[in-house]
C-alpha positions in Angstrom: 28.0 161.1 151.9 24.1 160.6 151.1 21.9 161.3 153.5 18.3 159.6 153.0 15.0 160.7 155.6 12.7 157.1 155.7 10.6 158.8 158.4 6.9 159.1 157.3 5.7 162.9 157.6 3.2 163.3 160.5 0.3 165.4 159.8 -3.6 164.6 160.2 -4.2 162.2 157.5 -1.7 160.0 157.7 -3.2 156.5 158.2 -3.3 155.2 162.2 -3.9 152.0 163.5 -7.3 151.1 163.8 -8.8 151.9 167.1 -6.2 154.7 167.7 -7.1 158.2 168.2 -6.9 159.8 164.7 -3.7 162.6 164.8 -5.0 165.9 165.4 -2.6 169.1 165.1 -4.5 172.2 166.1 -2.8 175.9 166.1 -3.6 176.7 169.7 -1.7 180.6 168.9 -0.7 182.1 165.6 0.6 185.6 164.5 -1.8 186.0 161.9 -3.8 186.7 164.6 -2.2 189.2 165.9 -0.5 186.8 168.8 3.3 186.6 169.4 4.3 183.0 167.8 2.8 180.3 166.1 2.4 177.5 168.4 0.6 173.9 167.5 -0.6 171.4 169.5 -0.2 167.7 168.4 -2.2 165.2 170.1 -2.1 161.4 168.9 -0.8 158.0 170.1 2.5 157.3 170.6 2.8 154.4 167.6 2.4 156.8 165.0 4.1 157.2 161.3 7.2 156.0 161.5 8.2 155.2 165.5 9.8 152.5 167.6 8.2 149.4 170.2 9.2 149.2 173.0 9.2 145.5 175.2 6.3 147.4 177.2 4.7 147.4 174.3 3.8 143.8 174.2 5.4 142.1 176.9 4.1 144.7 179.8 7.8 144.2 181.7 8.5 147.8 182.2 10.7 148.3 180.3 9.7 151.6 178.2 11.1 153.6 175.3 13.3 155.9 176.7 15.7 153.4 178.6 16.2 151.9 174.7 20.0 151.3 173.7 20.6 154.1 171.2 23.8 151.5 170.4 21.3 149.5 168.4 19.5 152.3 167.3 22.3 153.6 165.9 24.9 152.3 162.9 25.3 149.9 160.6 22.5 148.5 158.4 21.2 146.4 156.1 18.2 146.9 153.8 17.1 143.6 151.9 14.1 143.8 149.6 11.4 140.9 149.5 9.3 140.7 146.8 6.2 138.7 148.5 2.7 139.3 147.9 1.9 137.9 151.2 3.1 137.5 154.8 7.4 136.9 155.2 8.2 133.5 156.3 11.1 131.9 157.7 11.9 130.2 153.9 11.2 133.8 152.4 13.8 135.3 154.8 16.2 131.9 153.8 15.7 132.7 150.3 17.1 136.0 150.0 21.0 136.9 151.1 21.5 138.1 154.8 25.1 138.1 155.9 26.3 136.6 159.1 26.5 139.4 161.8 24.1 141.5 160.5 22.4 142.8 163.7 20.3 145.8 162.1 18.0 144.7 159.4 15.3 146.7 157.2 12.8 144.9 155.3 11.2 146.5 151.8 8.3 145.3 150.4 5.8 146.7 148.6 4.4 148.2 151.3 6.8 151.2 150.4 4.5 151.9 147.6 1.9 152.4 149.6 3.8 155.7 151.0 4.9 156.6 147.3 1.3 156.9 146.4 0.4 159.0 149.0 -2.4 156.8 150.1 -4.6 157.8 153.1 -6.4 154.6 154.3 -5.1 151.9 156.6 -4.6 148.6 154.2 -5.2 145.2 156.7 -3.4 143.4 154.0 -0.1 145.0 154.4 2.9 142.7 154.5 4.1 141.5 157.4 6.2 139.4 159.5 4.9 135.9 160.4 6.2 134.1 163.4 8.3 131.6 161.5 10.0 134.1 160.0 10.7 136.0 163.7 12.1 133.2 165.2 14.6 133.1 162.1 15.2 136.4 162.4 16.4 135.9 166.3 18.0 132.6 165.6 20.4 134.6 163.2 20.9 137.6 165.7 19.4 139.9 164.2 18.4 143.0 167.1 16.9 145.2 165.0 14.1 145.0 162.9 12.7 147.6 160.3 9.5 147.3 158.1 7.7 149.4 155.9 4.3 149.8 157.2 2.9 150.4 160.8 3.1 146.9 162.5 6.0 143.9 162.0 3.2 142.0 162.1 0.2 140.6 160.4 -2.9 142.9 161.3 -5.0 139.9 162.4 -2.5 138.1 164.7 -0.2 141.2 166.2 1.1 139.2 169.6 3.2 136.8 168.4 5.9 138.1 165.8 5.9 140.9 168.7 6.6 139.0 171.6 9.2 136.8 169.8 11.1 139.9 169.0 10.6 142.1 171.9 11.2 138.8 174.3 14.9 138.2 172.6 15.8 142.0 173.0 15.3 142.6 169.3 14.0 146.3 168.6 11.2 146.9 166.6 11.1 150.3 164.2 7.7 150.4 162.4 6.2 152.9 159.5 9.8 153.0 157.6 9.5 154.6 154.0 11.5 152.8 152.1 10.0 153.4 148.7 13.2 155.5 147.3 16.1 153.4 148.6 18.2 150.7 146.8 18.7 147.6 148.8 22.6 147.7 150.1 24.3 148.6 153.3 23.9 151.6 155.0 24.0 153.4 158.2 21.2 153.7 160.6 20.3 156.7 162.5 17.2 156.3 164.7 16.3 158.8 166.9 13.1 157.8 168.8 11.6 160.8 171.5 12.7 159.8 174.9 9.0 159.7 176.9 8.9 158.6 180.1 7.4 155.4 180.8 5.9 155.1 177.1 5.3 151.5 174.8 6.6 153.0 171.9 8.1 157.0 170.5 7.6 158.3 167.1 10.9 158.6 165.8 12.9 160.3 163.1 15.3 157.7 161.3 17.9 158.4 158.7 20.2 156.1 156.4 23.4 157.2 155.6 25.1 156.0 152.5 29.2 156.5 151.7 
């Protein structure tokens, strides 16, 4: 059994949304200074490295992260790698091989790289999911959807591939690292923080390979 960590590492630089509060992690005690523990303060937004929407998120229907199915956050999966240089469509999801039944889903692009390389900055010109290719990914039940970078979809139209998904039930997990894993099946273990009456939890995710 191989166990793979695809969670993104939180820590100050690690690019945000724009508009977001930047992550700040502050040492509020330390024993280097002669106190009794090291203690650290984290203050940021909830959609963060790698984390998971909830429907609140975009739909504003109440319905928050921490009364998320952990059934869907949890078993088997399907990583598929498409090689696109700009947004996913409907025919670029058609032209790759997705198996009927396949309810959890992870999508590698070379967004991945993007975390190889350590880079810092927010790119607007990730890859993304366009709204074609959401309503595919519901059509073919699909209910839960991984990508490699912070948002499913494009930065400069968000709403859409968002409500498509959130409105059918279909979960969202965002900021995936995928950079060091072979496309195959796998399974999922996705772990988001259960905050009350939050649009979204950072979350640590693992793949599991026999």
């Amino acid at each position: 059994m191989k166990l793979y960590d695809i969670s993104l590492t939180i820590a100050e630089d690690l690019p945000v949304w724009p508009g977001d509060p930047k992550i700040e992690l502050k040492k509020i005690s330390q024993i280097d200074n002669g106190e009794e523990a090291n203690v650290t303060h984290l203050s940021a937004c909830v959609h963060i490295g790698t984390h998971v929407d909830a429907p609140d998120h975009f739909l504003g229907n109440g319905e928050t992260v921490e009364n998320l199915s952990l059934d869907l956050l949890v078993g088997p999966a399907l990583v598929v790698e498409v090689p696109v240089e700009g947004q996913i469509t409907a025919m670029d999801l058609q032209s790759i091989t997705i198996p009927e039944g396949t309810k959890r889903l992870l999508i590698k692009t070379a967004n991945s790289q993007i975390w190889a390389e350590g880079l810092k900055e927010f790119k607007e010109d990730f890859i993304a999911i366009e709204a074609d290719a959401a309503e595919y990914l519901v059509n073919q039940g699909v209910e839960v959807v991984g990508v490699d970078y912070l948002s499913v979809a494009p930065f400069a139209d968000p709403a859409p591939t968002h409500q498509i998904l959130l409105k059918a039930g279909t979960l969202i997990i965002e900021g995936l690292n995928l950079s060091e894993i072979v496309p195959g099946e796998y399974t999922l273990y996705c772990l988001p923080l259960k905050i009350k009456g939050s649009d979204g939890a950072p979350a640590r995710v693992l793949l599991q390979k026999d």
